[in-house]
C-alpha positions as CSV (number, residue, x, y, z in Angstrom):
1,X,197.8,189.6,58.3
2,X,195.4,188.1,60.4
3,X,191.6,186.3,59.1
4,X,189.2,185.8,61.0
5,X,188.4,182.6,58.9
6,X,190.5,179.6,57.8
7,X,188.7,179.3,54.3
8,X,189.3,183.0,54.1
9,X,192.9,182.2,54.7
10,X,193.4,179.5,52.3
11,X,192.0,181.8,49.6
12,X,194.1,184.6,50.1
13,X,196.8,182.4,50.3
14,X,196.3,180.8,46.9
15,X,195.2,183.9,45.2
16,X,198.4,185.3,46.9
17,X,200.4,182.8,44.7
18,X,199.4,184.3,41.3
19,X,202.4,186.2,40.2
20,X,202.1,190.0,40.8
21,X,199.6,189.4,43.3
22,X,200.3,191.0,46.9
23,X,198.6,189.5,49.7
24,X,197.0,192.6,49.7
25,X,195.2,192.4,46.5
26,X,194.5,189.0,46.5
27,X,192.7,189.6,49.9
28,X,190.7,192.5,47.6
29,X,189.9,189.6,44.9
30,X,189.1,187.1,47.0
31,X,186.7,189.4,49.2
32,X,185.0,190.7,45.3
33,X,184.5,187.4,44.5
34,X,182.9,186.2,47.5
35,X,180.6,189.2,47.0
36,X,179.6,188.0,43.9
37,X,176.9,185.7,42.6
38,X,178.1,181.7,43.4
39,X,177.2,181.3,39.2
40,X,179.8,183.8,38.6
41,X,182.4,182.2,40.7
42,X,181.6,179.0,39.5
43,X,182.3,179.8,35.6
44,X,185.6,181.6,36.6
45,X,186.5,178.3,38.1
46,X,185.1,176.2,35.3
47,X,186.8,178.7,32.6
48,X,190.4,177.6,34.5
49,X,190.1,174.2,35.3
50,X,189.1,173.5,31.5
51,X,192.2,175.8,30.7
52,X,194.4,173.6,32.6
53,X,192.6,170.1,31.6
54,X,191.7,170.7,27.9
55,X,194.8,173.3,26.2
56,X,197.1,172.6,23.5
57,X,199.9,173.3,22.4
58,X,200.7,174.2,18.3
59,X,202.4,171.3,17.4
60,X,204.5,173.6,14.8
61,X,205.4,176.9,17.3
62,X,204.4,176.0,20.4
63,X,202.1,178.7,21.0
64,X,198.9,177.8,23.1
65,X,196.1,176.5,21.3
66,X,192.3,175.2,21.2
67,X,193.5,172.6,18.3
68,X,197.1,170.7,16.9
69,X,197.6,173.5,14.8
70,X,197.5,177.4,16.1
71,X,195.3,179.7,13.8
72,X,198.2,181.6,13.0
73,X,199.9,178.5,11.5
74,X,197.1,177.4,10.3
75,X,196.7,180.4,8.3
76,X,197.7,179.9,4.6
77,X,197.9,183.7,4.2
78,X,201.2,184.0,6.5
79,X,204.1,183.7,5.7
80,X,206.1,180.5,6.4
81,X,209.5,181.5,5.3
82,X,209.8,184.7,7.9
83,X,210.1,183.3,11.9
84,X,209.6,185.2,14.5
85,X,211.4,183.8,17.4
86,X,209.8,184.6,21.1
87,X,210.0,184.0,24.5
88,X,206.3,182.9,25.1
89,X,202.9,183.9,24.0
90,X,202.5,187.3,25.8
91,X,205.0,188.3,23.0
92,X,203.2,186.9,19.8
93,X,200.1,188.7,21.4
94,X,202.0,192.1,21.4
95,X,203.4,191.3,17.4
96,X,200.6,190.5,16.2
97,X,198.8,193.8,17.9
98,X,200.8,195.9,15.7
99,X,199.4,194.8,12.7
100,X,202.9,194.9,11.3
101,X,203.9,191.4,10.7
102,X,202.8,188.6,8.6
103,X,205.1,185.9,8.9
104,X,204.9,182.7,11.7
105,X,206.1,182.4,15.2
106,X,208.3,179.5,17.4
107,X,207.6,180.2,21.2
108,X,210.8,179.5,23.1
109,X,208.8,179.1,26.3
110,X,211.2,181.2,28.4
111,X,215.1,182.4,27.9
112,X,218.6,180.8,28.9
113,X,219.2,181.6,32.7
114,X,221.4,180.1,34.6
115,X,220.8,181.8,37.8
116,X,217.4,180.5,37.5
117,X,218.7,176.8,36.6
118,X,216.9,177.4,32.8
119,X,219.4,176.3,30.2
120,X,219.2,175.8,26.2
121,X,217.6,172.2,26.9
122,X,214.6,173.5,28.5
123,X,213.5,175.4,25.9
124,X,212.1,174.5,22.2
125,X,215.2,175.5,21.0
126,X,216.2,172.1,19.2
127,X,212.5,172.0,17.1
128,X,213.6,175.6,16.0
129,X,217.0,174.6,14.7
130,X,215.5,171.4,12.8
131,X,212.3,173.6,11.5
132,X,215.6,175.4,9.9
133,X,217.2,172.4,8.9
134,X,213.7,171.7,6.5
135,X,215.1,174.7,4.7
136,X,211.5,176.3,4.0
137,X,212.4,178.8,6.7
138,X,214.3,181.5,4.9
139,X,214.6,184.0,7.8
140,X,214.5,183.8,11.7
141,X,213.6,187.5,13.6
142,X,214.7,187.4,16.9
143,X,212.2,189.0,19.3
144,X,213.5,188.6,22.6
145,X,214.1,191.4,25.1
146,X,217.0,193.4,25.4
147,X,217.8,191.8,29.0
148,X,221.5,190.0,29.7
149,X,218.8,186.8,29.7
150,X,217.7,187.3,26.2
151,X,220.9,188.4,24.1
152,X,222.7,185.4,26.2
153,X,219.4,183.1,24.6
154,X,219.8,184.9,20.8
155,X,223.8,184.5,20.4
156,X,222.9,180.4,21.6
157,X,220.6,180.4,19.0
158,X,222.8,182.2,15.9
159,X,225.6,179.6,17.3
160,X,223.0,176.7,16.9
161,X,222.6,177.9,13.4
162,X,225.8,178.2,12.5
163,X,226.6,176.6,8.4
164,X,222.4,176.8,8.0
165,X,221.4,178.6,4.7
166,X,219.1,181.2,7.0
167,X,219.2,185.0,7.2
168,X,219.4,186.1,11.4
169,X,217.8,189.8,12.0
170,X,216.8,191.0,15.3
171,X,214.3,193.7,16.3
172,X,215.4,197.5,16.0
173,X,216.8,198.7,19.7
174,X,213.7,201.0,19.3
175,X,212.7,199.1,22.7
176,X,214.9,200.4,25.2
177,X,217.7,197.8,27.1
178,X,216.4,195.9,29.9
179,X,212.7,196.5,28.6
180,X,210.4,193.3,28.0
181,X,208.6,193.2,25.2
182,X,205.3,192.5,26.1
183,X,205.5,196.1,28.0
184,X,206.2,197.9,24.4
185,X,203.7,200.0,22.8
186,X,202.7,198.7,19.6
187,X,203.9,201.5,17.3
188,X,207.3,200.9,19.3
189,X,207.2,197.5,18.7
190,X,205.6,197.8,15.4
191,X,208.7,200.0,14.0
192,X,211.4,197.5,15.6
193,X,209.6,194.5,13.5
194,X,210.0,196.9,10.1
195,X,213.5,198.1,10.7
196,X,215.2,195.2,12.2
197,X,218.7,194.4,11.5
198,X,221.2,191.5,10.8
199,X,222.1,189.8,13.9
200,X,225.6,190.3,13.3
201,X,225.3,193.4,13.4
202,X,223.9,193.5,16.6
203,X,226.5,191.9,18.4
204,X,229.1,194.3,16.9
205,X,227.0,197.1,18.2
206,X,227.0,195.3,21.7
């Protein structure tokens, strides 16, 4: 792809970084917001460098927040003794959509891979096994995707868990093998929450 300008260029090619984003469509984006009012390009680029500078993260799930403690956690309504273990916060945004479940969440903040160098100790897997340990938790849910990644990242965590007074479920095969969650519709999803299953039971299936 050739430009006809250098700033153009360097645009394109950041843009182009964004995953998803084609050189293609970041050339579309980049030539819409150059077409656009400088105060409008100026607040996207105010609303993400205040992202980057100024966001939190819950200092009981790990789920991205404004303050120490997420809303969600924060919220004396849930339920504290039902955890909803997930990959990252795409998921809890697709839970909580459904309207379906009440309890709290830990955000993993990805899934064991070792093709991609990610193992068990780069994830906030040792905060969920001593949230356990507290003994207020009285069941995990885990809400990972039905990938080789994620059942590899659920059996590490039932092992972890081994000899802990906690109930293990996982979500309903309602969403299909291979599937991410965040792609789920939420009656889908919704249904997988109601009707999930002991973990053990699971792997038997598997």
């Amino acid at each position: 792809m050739e430009f006809s300008s250098k700033l153009l260029e360097n645009a394109v090619y950041e843009m182009s970084q964004l995953p998803g984003i084609g050189k293609r469509t970041a050339l579309r984006l980049v030539l819409h917001l150059l077409k656009q009012p400088e105060e409008r390009t100026e607040l996207l680029a105010h609303a993400l460098l205040k992202l980057k500078s100024e966001v939190n993260f819950c200092k009981n799930c790990h789920n991205i927040s404004d303050t120490e403690l997420c809303e969600i956690c924060a919220n004396p309504k849930r339920d504290e003794t039902i955890v909803c273990v997930v990959e990252d916060i795409r998921d809890v945004m697709a839970i909580e959509n459904t309207s379906q479940y009440n309890g709290l969440y830990h955000v993993l903040g990805g899934k064991i891979s070792p093709m991609e160098g990610v193992g068990p100790q780069d994830l906030n897997i040792a905060s969920l096994v001593n949230k356990v340990k507290n003994g207020v938790v009285k069941e995990l849910i885990l809400a990972l995707s039905s990938t080789m990644e994620g059942d590899t990242t659920n059996f590490y965590i039932y092992k972890q868990l081994d000899g802990l007074e906690v109930t293990t479920s996982t979500i309903a095969r309602g969403i299909s093998v291979g599937d991410e969650l965040e792609y789920a519709d939420e009656v889908t999803l919704g249904r997988s929450i109601i009707n999930r299953v002991p973990f053990e039971s699971s792997i038997k299936a598997n």
